[in-house]
N, C-alpha and C positions, 0 to 999 in steps of 0.2 A: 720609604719607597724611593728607589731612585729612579733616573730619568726615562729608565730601558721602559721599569715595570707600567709609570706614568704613558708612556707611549702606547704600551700593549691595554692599557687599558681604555686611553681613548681609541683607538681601532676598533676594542669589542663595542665600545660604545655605540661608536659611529657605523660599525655594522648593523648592529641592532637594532637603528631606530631605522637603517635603513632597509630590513628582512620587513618592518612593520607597514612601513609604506608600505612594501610587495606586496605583503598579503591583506591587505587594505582594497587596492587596487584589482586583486585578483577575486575579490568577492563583490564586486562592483562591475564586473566583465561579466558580459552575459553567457560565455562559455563557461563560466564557473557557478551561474548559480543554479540553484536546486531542483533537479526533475521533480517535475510532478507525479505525485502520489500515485502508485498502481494502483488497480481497481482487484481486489479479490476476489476467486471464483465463490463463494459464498457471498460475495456482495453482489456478484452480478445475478444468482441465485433470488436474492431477496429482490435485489431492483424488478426485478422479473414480475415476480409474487405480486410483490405490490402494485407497480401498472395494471396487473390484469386484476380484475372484478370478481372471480372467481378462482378456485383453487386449482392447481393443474398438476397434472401428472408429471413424472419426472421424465419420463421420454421428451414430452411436452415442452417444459422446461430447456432440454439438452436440446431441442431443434431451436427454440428463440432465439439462445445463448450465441449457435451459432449463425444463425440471421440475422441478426440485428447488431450482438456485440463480437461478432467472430470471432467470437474461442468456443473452441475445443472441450464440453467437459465431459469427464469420465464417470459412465452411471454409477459404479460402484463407489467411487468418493464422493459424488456428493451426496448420496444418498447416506454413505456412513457419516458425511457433517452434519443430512441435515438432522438425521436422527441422533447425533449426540448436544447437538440445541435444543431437540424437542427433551430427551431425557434430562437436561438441564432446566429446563423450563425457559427458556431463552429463545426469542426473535419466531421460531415458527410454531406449525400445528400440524399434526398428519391428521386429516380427515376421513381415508382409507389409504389400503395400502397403495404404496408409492405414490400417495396423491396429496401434496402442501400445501400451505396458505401459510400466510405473513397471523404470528398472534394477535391480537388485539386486544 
């Protein structure tokens, strides 16, 4: 190795350990760290369920969602999620038609 490649090699070096600082630094800045978790319209679904004491209708449902957690949901989605959790045996329960509860 002569003195050129020596050279070019402490450069990368001394890049490198300085690219590490950066991003050391840049994960320690509070613009860079991690948004929090969305909440999904199925979870908001279930949060729903579960506060109330009683099973509700999915109309029902779709007025809380946007009372309390103001979103927007769409009766034909959730109704086809929530029915493909019930057909899986998972998280709910149809009681009658379009009317849920949280399983138990």
């Amino acid at each position: 190795m002569d003195t050129f490649d020596k050279l070019l090699e402490f450069q990368k070096e001394l890049l490198q350990s300085q690219l590490k600082i950066i991003y050391r630094h840049q994960k320690q800045s509070p613009q860079f760290k991690k948004q929090p978790k969305r909440t999904s319209k199925l979870e908001i679904v279930e949060n729903i369920l579960a506060s109330s004491d009683q099973p509700l209708h999915v109309s029902k449902i779709i007025r809380i969602a946007k009372n309390d957690y103001n979103v927007i949901l769409e009766r034909d989605s959730i109704v086809s999620a929530l029915v493909k959790k019930i057909k899986a045996g998972v998280r709910f329960v149809r009681v009658a038609p379009n009317t849920f509860a949280i399983k138990k």
